[in-house]
C-alpha positions in Angstrom: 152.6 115.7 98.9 151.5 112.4 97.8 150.3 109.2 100.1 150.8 106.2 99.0 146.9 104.4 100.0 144.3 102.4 98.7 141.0 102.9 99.2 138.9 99.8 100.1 135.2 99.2 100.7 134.5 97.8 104.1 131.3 97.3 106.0 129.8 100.0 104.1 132.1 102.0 104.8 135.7 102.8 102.7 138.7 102.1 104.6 142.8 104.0 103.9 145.6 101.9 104.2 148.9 102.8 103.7 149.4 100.7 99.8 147.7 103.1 96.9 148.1 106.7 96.2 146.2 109.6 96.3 146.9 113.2 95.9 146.2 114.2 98.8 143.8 113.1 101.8 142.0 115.6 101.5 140.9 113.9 97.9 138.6 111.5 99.4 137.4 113.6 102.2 136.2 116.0 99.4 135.0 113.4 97.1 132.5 112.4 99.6 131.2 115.7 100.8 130.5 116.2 96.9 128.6 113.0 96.6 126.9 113.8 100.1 126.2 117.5 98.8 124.8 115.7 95.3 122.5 113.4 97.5 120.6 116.0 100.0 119.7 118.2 96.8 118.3 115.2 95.4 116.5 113.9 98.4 114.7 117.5 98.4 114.1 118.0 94.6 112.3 114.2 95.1 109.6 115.0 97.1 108.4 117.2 93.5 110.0 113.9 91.4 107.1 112.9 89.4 109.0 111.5 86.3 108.8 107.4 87.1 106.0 105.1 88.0 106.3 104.5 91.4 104.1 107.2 92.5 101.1 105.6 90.5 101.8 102.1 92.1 101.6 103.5 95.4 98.4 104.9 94.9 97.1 101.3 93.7 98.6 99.4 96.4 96.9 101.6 98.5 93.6 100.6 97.2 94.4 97.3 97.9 95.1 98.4 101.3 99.0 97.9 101.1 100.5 101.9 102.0 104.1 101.2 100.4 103.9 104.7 100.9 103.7 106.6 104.2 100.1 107.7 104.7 100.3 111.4 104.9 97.3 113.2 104.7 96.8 116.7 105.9 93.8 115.4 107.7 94.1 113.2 110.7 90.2 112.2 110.3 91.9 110.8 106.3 94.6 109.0 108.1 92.7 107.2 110.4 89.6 106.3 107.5 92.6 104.8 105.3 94.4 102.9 108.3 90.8 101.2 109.0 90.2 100.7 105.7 93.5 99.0 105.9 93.0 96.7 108.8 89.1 96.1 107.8 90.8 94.6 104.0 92.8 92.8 105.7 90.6 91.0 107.8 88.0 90.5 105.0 91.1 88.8 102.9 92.1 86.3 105.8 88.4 85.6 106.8 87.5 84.9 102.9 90.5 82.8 101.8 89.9 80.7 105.5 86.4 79.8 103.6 87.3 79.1 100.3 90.4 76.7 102.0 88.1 75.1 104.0 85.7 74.2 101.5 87.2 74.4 98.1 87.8 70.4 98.1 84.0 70.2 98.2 83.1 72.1 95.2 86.0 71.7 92.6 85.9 68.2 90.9 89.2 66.9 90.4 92.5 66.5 92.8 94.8 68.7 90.4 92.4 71.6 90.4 92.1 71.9 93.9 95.8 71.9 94.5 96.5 74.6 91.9 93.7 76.7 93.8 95.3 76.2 96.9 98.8 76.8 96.2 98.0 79.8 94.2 95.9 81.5 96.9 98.1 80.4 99.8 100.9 82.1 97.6 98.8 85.1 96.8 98.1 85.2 100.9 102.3 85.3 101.6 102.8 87.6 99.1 100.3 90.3 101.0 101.9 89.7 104.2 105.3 90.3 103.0 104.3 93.2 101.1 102.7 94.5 104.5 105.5 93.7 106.5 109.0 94.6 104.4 106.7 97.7 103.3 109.1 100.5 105.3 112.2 98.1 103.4 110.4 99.0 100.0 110.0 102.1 100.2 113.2 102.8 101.2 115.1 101.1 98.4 112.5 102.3 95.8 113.4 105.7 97.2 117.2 105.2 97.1 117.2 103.9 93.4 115.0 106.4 92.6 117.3 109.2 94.8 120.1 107.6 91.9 118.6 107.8 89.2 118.0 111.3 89.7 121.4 112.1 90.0 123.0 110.0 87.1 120.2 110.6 84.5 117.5 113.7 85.8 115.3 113.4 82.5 114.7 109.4 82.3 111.8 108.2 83.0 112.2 105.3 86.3 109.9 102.1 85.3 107.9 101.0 82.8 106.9 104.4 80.4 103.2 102.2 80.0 102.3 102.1 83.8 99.2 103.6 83.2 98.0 101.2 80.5 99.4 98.3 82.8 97.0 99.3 85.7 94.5 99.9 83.6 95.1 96.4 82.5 95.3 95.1 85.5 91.6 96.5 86.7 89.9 94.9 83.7 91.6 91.5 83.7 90.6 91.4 87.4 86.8 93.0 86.9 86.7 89.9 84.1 88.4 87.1 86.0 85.3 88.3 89.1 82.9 88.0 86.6 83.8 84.9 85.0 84.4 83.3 88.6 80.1 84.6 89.3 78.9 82.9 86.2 80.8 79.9 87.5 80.2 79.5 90.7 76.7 81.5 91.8 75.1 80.5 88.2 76.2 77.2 86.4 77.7 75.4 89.5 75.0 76.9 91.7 72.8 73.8 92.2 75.7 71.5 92.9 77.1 73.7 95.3 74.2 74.0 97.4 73.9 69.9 97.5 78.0 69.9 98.3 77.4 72.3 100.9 74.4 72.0 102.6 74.7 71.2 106.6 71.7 69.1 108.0 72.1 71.1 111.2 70.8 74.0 109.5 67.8 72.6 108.7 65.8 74.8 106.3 66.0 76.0 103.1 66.6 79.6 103.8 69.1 79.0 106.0 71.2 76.5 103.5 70.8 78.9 100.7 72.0 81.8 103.0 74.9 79.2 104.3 76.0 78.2 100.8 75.9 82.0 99.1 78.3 82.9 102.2 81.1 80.0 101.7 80.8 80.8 97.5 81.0 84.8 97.9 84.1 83.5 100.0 85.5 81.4 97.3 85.1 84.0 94.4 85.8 87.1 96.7 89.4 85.6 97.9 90.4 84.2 94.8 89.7 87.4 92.8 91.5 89.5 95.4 94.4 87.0 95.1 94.3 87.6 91.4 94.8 91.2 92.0 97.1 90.9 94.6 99.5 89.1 92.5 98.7 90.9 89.2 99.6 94.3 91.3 102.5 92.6 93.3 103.7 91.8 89.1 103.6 95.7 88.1 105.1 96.4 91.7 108.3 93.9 91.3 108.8 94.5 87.8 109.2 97.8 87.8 111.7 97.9 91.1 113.8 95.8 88.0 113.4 98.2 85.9 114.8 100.6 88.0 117.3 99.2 89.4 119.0 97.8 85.8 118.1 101.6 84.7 120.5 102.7 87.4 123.6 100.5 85.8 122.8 101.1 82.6 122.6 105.1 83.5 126.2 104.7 85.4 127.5 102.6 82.4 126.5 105.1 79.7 128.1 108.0 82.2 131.4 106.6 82.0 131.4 105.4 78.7 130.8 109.3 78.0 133.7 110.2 80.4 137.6 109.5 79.6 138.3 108.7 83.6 142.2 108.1 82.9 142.4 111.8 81.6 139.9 112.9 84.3 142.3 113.1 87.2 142.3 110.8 90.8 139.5 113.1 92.3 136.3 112.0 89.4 137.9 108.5 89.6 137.1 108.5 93.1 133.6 110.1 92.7 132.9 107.0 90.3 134.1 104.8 93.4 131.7 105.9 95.6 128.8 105.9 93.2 129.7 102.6 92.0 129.4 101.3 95.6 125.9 103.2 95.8 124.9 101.7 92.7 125.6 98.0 93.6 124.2 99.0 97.6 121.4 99.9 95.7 120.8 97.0 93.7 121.0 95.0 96.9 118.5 96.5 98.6 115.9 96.1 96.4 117.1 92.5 95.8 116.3 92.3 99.8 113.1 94.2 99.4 111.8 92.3 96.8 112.8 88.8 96.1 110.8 87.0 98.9 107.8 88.6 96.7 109.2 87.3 93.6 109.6 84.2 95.0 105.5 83.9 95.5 104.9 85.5 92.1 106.5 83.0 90.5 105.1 79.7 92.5 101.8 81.9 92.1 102.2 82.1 87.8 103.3 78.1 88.0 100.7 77.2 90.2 98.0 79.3 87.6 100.0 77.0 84.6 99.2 74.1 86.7 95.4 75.1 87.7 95.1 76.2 83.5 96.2 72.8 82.5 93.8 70.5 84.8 90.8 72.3 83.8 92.0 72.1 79.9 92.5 68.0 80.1 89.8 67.7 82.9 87.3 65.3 81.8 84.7 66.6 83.7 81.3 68.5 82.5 82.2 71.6 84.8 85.2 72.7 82.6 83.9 71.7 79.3 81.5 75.0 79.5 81.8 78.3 77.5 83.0 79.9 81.1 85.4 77.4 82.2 87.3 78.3 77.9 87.2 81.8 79.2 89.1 81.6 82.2 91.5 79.0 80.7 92.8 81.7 78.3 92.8 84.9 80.3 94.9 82.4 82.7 97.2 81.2 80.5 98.0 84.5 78.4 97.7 86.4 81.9 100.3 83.8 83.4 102.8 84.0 80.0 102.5 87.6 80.0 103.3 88.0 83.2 106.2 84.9 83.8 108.0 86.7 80.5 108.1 90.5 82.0 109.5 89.0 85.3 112.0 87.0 83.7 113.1 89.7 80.8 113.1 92.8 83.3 115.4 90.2 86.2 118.0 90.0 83.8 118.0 93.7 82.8 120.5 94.0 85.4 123.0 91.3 84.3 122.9 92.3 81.3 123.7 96.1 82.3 126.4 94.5 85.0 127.8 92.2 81.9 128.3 95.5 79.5 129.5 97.8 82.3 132.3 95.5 82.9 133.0 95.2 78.6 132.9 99.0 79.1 135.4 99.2 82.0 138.0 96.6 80.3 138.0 98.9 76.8 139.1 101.5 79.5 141.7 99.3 80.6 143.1 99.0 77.1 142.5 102.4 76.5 144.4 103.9 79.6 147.2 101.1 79.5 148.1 103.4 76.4 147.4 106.5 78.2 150.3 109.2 80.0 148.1 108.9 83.1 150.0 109.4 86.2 150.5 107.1 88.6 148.0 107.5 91.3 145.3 108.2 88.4 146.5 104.3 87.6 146.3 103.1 90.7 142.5 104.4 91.4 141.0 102.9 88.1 142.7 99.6 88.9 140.4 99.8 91.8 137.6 100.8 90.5 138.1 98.5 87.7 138.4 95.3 90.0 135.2 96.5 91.8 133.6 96.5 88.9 134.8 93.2 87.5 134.7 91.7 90.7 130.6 92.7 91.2 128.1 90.2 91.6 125.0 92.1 90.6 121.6 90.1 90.3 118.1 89.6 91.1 116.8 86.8 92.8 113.7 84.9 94.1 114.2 84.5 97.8 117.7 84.1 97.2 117.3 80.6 96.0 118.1 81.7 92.2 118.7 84.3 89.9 115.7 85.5 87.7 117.0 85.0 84.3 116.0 84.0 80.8 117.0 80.8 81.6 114.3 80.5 83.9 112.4 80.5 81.1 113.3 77.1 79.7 113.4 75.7 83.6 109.9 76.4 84.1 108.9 76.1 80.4 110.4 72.1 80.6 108.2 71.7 84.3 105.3 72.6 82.8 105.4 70.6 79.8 106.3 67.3 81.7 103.5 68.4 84.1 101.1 68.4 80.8 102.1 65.2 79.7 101.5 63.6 82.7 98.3 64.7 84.0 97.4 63.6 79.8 98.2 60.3 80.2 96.3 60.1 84.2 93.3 61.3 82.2 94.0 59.3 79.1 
């Protein structure tokens, strides 16, 4: 017997109501229990999923004492070591980036280069805390995409194929930034330092030396953290991207390779349903991750910013053979990392743009077919979902990461330049 329904997505949830047909209702009750079926195996044979670079990233953050991951040792004496190690970090971040705010305006030379140093550690700070708190969140959509992925495309690899190079790139730019940051700061701005710092109240030598060697392992310990904070919370975001614009393309290239008008109401509807998990998907890691983008990217600007003052700074400071050394691995470190965030965001409008070209040559393709009628009716729907998607990543929720982003930030930097020029000219 055939009902004439449509099905509907609705707070999560898909809603029958007496307009569309399907075979029977039995169809959609069965579709479901397939895709549910599909989803437990996968959720078992993940635990043992090694093939994507999540499970490396985890292991980092957790040396920077951010368990994205559950901690789950077999040893309680392990889980307890790794949550103090955890809470002992954390303190040791805030307690060293409260020194080097408080006394950073003392010991860089110029207005512009203290503001870049501020902004980029307070945004290095806020990008630890979310990470710490929307941890659980993270997980759970990096599982979910991964859970997908899985399913749609078992042999693909989820996330960037060079993860290990990447954190191996990301412990030597950060060993080098640390010791370019020593040589500046405990060698060739060492004696200026101790004048800029030194407290009468403390009276003698020993103690000012001791004084100024605590507020200047402050200053280069929090600001090399930061670095790898961010650098990590790069690798971290970029790769949830990846993924998730994997996912379309992996559900684009499936029904590109399937002929849904000749494929019956019942694999129509199964393409529904993963649709709907695809974009649910997609949103989650938007929610898990864009408040994070958001202080990557005022983190890279702010680096631009801290790169330029120190290039057209006229002072002695940042004319030295150290000061050229952290100018470049800033600036190539801030381009590298501002084009990967800005290329792997709009992997997923791109794969949302070409799954909707694929879905309208269908159209074309089964306006010409003998499909019957409720086979019609169900890739209308899924076609208008489709269509109808809004798939994208954002910063915060305040934009889209896109290539235009690019010429956005490109065009504020370059006015930026030009003006601090003509200030110093």
């Amino acid at each position: 017997m055939v009902f004439e329904r449509t099905v509907e997505f609705k707070d999560d949830l898909f809603v029958e109501n007496d307009l569309k047909t399907l075979h029977n209702e039995e169809d959609l009750r069965n579709s479901k229990l397939h895709l549910s079926q599909d989803l437990q195996v996968s959720e078992i044979d993940l635990m043992e999923y090694k093939n994507n670079a999540f499970h490396f990233i985890y292991k980092a953050t957790l040396a920077l004492a951010i368990p994205i991951q559950p901690i789950n040792f077999r040893s309680s004496r392990k889980v307890e070591i790794t949550k103090w190690f955890c809470l002992v970090f954390f303190v040791f971040k805030t307690v060293t980036i409260s020194l080097a705010l408080t006394h950073i305006y003392k010991m860089l030379p110029d207005w512009s280069s203290r503001i870049a140093y501020y902004i980029f550690n307070f945004f290095s700070y806020f990008s630890m805390i979310t990470l710490l708190s929307k941890r659980q969140q993270i997980y759970s959509a990096f599982q979910t995409v991964l859970n997908l992925s899985a399913r749609l495309s078992p042999e693909k690899f989820v996330g960037s194929k060079f993860i290990k190079f990447e954190l191996l790139t990301w412990v030597l730019s950060t060993f080098s930034l640390m010791v370019i940051f020593i040589l500046f700061f405990f060698y060739q701005e060492w004696n200026d330092y101790f004048k800029a710092l030194h407290l009468p109240i403390l009276g003698y030598y020993k103690n000012s030396t001791t004084y100024t060697w605590i507020i200047v392992f402050g200053v280069v310990s929090s600001h090399t953290t930061s670095f790898a904070m961010c650098a990590l919370s790069v690798i971290l975001v970029y790769n949830a991207f990846l993924a998730a614009g994997g996912v379309v393309d992996s559900y684009c290239k499936m029904i590109q390779r399937q002929k849904l008008y000749e494929s019956g109401p019942k694999a129509i509807t199964r393409n529904l349903i993963l649709f709907r998990e695809i974009s649910s998907s997609v949103k989650s890691v938007d929610d898990a991750v864009n408040e994070c983008s958001f202080f990557i990217l005022g983190t890279v600007i702010s680096s631009f910013f801290a790169t330029i003052a120190v290039m057209f700074s006229a002072s002695p400071s940042f004319q030295t053979l150290v000061a050229r050394m952290y100018v470049g691995l800033t600036l190539v470190g801030g381009l590298g990392i501002f084009f990967i965030m800005t290329i792997s965001g709009n992997l997923v409008l791109a794969n949302s743009e070409n799954l909707k070209s694929a879905i309208m040559d269908m159209s074309e393709e089964i306006a010409k077919s003998t499909a019957d009628e409720s086979t019609m009716r169900l890739f209308i729907l899924l076609s208008d979902n489709i269509r109808n998607s809004d798939m994208g990543l954002t910063a915060a929720d305040m934009f889209i990461i896109d290539k235009g982003l690019i010429l956005t930030v490109f065009g504020m930097v370059t006015t930026y330049s030009f003006l601090l020029f003509q200030i110093n000219s």
